[in-house]
C-alpha positions as CSV (number, residue, x, y, z in Angstrom):
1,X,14.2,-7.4,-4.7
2,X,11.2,-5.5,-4.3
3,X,7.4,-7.9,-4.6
4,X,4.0,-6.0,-5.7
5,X,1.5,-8.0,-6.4
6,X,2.3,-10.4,-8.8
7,X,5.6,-8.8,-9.9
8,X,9.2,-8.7,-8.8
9,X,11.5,-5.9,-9.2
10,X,15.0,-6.4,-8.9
11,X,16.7,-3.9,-10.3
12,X,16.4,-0.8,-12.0
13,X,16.0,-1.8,-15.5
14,X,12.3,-3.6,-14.7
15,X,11.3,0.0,-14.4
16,X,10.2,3.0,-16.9
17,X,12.4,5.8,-17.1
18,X,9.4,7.8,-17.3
19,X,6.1,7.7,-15.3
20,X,2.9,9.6,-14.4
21,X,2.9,11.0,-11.2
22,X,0.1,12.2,-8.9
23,X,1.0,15.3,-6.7
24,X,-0.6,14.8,-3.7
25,X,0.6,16.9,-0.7
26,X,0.5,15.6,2.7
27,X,1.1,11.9,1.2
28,X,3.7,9.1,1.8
29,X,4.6,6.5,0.3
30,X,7.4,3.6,1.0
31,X,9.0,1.0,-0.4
32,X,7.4,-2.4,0.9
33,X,4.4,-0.7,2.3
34,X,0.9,0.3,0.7
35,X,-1.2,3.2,0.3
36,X,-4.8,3.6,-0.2
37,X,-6.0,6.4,-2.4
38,X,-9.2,7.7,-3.8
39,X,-9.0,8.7,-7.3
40,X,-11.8,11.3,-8.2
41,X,-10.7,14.0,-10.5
42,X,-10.9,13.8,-14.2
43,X,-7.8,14.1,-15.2
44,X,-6.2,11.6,-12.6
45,X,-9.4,8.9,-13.4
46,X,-7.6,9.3,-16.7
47,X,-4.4,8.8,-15.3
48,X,-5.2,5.6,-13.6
49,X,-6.7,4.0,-16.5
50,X,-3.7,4.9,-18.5
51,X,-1.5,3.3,-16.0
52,X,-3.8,0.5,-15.5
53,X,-3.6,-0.3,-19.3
54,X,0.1,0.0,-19.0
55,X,2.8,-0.5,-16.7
56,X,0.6,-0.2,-13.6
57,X,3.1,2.2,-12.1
58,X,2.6,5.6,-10.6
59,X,4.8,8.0,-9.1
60,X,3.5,9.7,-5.7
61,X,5.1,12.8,-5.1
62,X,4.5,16.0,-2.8
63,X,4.1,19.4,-4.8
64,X,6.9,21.9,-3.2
65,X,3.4,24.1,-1.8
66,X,0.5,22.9,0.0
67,X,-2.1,22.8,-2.2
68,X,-4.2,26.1,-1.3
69,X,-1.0,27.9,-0.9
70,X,-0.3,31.3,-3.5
71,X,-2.7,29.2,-5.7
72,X,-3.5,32.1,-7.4
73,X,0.1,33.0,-8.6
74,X,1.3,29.4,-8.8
75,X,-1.7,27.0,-10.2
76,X,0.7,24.4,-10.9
77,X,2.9,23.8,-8.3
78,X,6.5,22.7,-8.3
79,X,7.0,19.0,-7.6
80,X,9.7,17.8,-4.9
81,X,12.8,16.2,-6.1
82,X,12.1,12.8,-4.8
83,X,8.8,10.6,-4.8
84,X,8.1,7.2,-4.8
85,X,7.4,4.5,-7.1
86,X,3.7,2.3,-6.7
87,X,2.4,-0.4,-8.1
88,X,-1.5,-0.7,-8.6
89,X,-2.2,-4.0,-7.2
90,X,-6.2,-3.6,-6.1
91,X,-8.6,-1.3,-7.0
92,X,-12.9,-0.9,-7.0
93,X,-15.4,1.3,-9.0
94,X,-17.7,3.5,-6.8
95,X,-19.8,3.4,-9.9
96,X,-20.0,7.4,-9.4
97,X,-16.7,7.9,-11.3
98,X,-14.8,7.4,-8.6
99,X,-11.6,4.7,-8.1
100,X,-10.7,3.6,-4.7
101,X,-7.4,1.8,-5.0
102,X,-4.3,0.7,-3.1
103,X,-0.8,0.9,-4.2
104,X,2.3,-1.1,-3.2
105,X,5.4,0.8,-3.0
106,X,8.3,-0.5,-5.1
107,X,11.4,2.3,-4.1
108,X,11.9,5.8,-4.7
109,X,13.1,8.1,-7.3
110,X,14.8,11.2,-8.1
111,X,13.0,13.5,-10.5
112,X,15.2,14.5,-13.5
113,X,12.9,16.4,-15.5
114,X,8.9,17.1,-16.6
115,X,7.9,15.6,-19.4
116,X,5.7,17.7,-21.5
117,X,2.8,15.5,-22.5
118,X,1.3,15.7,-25.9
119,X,-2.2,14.6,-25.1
120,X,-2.2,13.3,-21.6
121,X,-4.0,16.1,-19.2
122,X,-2.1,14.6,-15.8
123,X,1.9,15.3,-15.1
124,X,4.5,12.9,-16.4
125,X,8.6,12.7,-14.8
126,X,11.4,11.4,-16.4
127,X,12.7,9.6,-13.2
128,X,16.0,7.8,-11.5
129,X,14.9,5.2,-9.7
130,X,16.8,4.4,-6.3
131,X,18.4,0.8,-7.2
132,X,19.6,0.5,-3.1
133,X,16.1,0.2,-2.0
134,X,15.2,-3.0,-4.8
135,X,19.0,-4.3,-4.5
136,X,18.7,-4.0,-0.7
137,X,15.4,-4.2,1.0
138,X,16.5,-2.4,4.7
139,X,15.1,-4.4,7.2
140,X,16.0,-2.2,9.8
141,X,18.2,-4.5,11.9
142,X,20.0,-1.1,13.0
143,X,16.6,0.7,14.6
144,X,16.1,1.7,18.3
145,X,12.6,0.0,18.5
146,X,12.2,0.3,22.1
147,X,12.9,3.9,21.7
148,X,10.5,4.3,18.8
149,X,7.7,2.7,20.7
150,X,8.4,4.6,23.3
151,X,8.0,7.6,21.5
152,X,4.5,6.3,19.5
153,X,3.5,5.3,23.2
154,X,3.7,8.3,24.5
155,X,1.9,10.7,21.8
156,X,-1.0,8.3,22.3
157,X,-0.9,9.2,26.1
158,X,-0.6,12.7,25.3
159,X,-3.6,12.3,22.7
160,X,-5.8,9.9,24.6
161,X,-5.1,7.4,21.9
162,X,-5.1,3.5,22.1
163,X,-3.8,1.3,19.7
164,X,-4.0,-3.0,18.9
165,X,-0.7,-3.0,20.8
166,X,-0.3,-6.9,20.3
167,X,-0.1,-6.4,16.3
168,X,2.5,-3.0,16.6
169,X,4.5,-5.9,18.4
170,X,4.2,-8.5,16.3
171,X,5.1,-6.0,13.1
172,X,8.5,-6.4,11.5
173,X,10.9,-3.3,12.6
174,X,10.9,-1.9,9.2
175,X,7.1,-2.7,8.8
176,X,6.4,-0.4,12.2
177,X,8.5,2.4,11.1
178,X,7.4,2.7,7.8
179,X,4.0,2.2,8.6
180,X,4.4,5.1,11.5
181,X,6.1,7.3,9.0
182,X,2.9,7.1,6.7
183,X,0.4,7.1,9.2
184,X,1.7,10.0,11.1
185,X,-0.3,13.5,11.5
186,X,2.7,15.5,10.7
187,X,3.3,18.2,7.8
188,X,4.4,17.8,3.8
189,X,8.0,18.7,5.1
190,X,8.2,16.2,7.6
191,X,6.6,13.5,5.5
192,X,9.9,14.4,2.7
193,X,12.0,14.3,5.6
194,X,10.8,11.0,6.5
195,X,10.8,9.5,2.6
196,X,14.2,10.8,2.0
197,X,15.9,9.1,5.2
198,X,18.7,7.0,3.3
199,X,17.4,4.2,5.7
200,X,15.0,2.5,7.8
201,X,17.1,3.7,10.7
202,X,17.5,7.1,9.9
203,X,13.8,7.5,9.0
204,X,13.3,6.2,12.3
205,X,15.5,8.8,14.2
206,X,13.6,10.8,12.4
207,X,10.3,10.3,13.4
208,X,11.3,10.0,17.1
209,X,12.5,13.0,17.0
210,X,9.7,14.8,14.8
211,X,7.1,13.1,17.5
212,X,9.7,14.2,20.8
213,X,9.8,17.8,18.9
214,X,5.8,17.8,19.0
215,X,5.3,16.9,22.2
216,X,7.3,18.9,23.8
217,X,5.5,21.8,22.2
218,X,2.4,20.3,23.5
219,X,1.0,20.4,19.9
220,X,-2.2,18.4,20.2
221,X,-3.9,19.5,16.9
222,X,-2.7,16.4,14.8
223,X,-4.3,13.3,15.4
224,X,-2.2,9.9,14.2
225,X,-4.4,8.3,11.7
226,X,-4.5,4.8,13.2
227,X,-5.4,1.8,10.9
């Protein structure tokens, strides 16, 4: 069972079969964690107020392209085949038309088709929500955490980066690696890679070796957005 905000979700039928979703490249979400977003264009300021009126839900997904690629040919880019599923649970008005809000995610979904809207100007799925991840929260039991810190420990070396090393410690296992998943400087293909680990574990493994990969290239372009 899965808590955002005030609600539970235990099982697939709390949630729509169909959702809004906001293509956003570059983006992660994960079950149990939260992401903040700033909400600026017209037709997703529609989108959240819709949702807001509503179920509160929105799918985050990555389109297949980054956004300023063969934007000419393709202005409305494919969508990968899995996303993931957010409650709103806090949002603010700039007063400039802006929203600044945070979402909590709830689990992640396969894609099953695109809804053709008949008024709303933002992208609507029909979805299949992942029941293991509200069934089963993964707590990670399973994860190599010295290994994964020692990974994290040394891109900050190689990056002159510090971190609050007493609260990494202090986080959960699954906490740290989904939190390192989101947070990580790494590309729209990595980040998929990363959602669509079948488990904490393997998302994990993952990153280590994404991170191990990068370093031993010596690619020092991407900085970790540290919180």
């Amino acid at each position: 069972m899965i808590k955002a905000g005030n609600i539970e979700y235990g099982s697939v039928g709390d949630l729509p079969d169909r959702v809004a979703v906001f293509p956003l490249g570059g983006a992660l979400l994960l079950p149990g964690a939260q992401l903040p977003l700033n909400i600026f264009e017209p037709r997703y300021v529609r989108m959240f107020d819709d949702c807001l009126a509503g179920s509160r839900l929105i799918g985050i997904i990555q389109p297949t392209l980054p956004a300023d690629a063969k934007a000419k040919e393709r202005p409305v880019p494919d969508l990968c085949g899995v996303g993931c599923l957010g409650r709103i649970v806090g949002y603010g008005e700039t007063g400039d038309g802006r929203y600044v809000l945070t979402l909590a995610g709830i689990c992640r979904f396969r894609v099953t088709a695109e809804v053709a809207p008949a008024e709303a100007p933002y992208r609507i799925c029909q979805i299949a929500p992942n029941s293991e991840d509200l069934i089963r929260p993964d707590r990670g039991e399973n994860v190599d955490r010295a290994a994964l810190l020692g990974s994290f420990r040394a891109y900050l070396d190689a990056n002159d980066l510090e971190v609050d090393w007493k609260s990494v410690e202090q986080a959960s296992t699954a906490t740290l690696v989904n939190s390192l998943s989101m947070m990580s400087p790494y590309g729209p293909a990595e980040k998929q890679a990363l959602l669509e680990a079948p488990d904490v574990k393997a998302r994990a493994d993952t990153l280590v070796a994404i991170t191990e990969m990068v370093l031993a290239q010596g690619d020092e372009t991407a900085e970790w957005r540290l919180q």
